[in-house]
N, C-alpha and C positions, 0 to 999 in steps of 0.2 A: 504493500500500500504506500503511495505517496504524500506524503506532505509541505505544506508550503511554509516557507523556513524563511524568515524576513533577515536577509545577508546584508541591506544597509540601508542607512536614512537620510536625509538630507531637508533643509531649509531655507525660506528664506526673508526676511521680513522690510520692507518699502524703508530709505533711508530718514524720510520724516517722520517724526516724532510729534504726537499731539497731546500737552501734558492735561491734566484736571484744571489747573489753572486757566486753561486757554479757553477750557469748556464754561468758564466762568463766565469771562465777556461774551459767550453765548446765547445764554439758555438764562433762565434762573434755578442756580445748582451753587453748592460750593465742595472743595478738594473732601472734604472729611465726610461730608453725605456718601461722596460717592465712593471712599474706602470702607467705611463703614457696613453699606449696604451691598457693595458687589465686589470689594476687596482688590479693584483696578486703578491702578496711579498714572497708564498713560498705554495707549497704541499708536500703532503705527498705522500711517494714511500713505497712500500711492501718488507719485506724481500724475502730472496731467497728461504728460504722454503714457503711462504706466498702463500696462492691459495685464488682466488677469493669465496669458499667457507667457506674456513677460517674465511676470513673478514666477509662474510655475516650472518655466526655464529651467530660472537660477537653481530652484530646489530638486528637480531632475534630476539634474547633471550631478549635484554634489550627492544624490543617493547613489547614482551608477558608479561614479567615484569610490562611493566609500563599499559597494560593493564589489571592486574590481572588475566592473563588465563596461561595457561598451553599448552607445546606444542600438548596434547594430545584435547584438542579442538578447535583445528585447523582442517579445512574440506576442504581447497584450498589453495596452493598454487602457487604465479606467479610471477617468478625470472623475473626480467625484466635486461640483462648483453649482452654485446657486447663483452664481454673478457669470455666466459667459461672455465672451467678447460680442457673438453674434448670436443669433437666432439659430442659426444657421450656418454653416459645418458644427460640428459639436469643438470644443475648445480641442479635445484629445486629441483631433486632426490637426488642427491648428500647431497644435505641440507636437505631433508625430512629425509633421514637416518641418518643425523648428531645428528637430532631434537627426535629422536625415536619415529617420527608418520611412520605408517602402512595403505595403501590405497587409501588415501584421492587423489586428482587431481593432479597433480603437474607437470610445464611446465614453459621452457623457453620463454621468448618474447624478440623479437632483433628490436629495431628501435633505437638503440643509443643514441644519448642524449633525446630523445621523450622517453625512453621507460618506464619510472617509471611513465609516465601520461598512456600510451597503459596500460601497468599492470593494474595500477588506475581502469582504464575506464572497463577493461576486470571483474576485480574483481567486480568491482560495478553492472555491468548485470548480473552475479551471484547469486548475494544476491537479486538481486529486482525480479528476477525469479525465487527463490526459488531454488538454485542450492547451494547455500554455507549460512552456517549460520555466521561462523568464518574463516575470510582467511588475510593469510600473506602476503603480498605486499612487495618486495624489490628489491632494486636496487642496485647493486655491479660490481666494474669495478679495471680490475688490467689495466688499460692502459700502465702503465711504460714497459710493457711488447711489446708494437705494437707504442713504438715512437721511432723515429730516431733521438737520440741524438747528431747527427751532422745537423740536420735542424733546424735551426735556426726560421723558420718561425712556426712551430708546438711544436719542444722541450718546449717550455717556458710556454706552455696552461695548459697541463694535469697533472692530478694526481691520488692520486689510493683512495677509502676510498667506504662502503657501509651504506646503510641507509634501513633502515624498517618501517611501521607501519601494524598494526594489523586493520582491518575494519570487524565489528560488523551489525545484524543483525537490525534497530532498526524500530520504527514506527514515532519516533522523526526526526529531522530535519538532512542532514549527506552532501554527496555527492549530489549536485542539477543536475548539468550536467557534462559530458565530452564531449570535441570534439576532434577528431582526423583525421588528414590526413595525405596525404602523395603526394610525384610528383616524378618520376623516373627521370624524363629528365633532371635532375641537379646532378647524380648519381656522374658524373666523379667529381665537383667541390669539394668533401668531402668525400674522402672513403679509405677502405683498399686495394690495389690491392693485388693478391695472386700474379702476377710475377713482375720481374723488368718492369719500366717502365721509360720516360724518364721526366726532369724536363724540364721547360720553355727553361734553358741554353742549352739542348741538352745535359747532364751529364746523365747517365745512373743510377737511383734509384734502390734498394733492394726492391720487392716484399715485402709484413707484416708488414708493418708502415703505419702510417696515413700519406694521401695525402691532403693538403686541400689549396683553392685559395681566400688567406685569404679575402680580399678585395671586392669577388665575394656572399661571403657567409656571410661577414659582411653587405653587402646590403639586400641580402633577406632577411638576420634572421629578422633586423628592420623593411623592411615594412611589412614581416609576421605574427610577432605576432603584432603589430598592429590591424592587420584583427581579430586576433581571440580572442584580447579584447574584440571588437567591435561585430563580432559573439556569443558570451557568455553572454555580458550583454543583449543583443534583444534577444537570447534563453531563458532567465529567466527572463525578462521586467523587468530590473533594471536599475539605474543610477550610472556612474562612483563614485560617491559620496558612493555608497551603499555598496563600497568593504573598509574591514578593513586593509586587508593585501595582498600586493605581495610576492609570493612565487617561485621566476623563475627560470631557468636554470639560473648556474652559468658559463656563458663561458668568458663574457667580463663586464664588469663595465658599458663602452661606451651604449653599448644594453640594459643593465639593467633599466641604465637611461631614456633611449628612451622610454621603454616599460611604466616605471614610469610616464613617462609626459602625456603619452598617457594616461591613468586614472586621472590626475592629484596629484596625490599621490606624496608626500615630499618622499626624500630615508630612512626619520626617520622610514615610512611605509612599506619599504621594507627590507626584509629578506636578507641581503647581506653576502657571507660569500667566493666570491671567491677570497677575497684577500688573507686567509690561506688556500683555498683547490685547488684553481686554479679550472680548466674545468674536472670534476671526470664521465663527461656523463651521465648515467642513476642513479647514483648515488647522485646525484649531490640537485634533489629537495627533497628527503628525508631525505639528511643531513641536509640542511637550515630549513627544518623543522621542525628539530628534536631541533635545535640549539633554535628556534622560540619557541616553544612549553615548552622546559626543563629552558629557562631564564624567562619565564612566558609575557613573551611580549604579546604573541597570546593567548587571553583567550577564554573561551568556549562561545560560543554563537557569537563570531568572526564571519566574511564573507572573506574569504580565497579565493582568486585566484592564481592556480599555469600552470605555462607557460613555454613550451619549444619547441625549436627547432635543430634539430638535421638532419647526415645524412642521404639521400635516396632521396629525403631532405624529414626529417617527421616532423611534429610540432602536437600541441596542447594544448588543455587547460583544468583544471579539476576546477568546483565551487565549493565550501563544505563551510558548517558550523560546527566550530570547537563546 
């Protein structure tokens, strides 16, 4: 039986910086509200020529780098992005040409901040059917592009940055499981509308920003991934005990922590990193990881859990041994 063995990571994040302070002569917000309640001091924004291909580039190359391959043995890829450049090619084409591979799979996955675990999960059926020997896995989001800098309630989350890793054919120990779902019927509490629509006050909102009811989605997200802790460890008959590392979405601190207790796990064990990238969406678990992996915290042989939840409302969760 084959398994899918993640051989190397890679990142990369926009050179500008946008601190709390900045978000001040914004919005009406100040620096300590917004540590306080989401535990982020500052992300990163994309230049104006900056395309979400661009970024994913830079984080490509430095995964095929750090797994000693070539973009030319690369046989799949799967852009997991909520922000693409166009409508139309999917970004992963857009990237395949970037990359100078010729034929090989290559497709968008949209589940928002889920979607670097749906990629995960998608790649990993791949490899263990005999479909890809070497595939790209990435995650890249220009969100600064679909926030409304005068809402106060969402401006202060996002940020823009992409993240890669390379997953390998192997017979050794790699990916154990993924679980993925999803629920429509919480659609309106987290999403992008394409028209105007109206807020709680009765003020009329611009269509193509993010809509989200923060307090409504701060409930789920908690008792969700709870569930798919608890789903994950009885899919692989393990014990809380048995995970080395959390690896979760970075949306809020508050969640993080929760998800943490839920294993028992000190935050020493958990991969934090949304105090400088803020909420990056599908982005977001491949940076922590990459962060994880290049400071040498998370060594090989490691039992890695990474978790997320995201609009649609979609969540999941990916096992691996690093």
């Amino acid at each position: 039986m084959s398994f899918a063995r993640l051989s190397g990571t890679g990142s990369y994040l926009p050179e500008r910086v946008m601190t709390n302070a900045e978000l001040e002569a914004l919005v009406d917000t100040n620096d300590e509200w917004i540590r306080e309640r989401t535990g982020i001091q500052q992300r990163h924004i994309v230049g104006d020529d900056e395309t979400t291909c661009d970024i994913a580039e830079h984080a490509a190359r430095r995964a095929l780098t750090a797994a000693g391959r070539s973009p030319s043995d690369v046989d799949l890829i799967v852009f997991a992005t909520t922000t693409p450049d166009r409508i139309f090619p999917a970004t992963a084409c857009l990237l395949q040409a970037r990359l100078g591979i010729h034929g090989c799979t290559a497709f968008d996955v949209q589940a928002v901040c889920t979607g670097f675990v749906y990629a995960l999960g998608i790649a990993d059926r791949f490899i263990r059917t005999g479909g890809a020997r070497c595939a790209l896995v990435v995650g890249a989001e220009t969100l600064s592009r679909i926030v409304d800098w005068t809402d106060r309630g969402t401006c202060v989350l996002f940020g823009d940055g992409a993240g890669a890793v390379v997953l390998e054919e192997s017979k050794g120990a790699g990916i154990h499981s993924t679980h993925l779902h999803a629920d429509g019927h919480y659609a309106d509490l987290l999403h992008v509308p394409r028209d105007s629509t109206d807020d709680p006050a009765g003020n009329e909102m611009p269509g193509g920003y993010i809509r989200m009811k923060g307090n409504e989605v701060f409930r789920m997200a908690t008792n969700t991934l709870g569930r798919i802790v608890d789903e994950t460890l009885l899919a692989n008959g393990l014990e809380k005990r048995d995970i080395d590392w959390l690896v979760p979405h970075q949306a809020n601190i508050r969640i993080i922590a929760a998800t943490a207790r839920k294993l028992n796990l000190p935050l020493e064990r958990v991969i934090v990193t949304v105090e400088r990238h803020g909420n990056t969406s599908a982005a977001s678990i491949p940076l922590a990881l990459d962060v994880g992996i290049r400071d040498e915290r998370i060594q090989r042989g490691d039992m890695v859990l990474l978790e997320a939840f995201g609009g649609g409302f979609t969540w999941g969760s990916a096992l691996l041994t690093y």
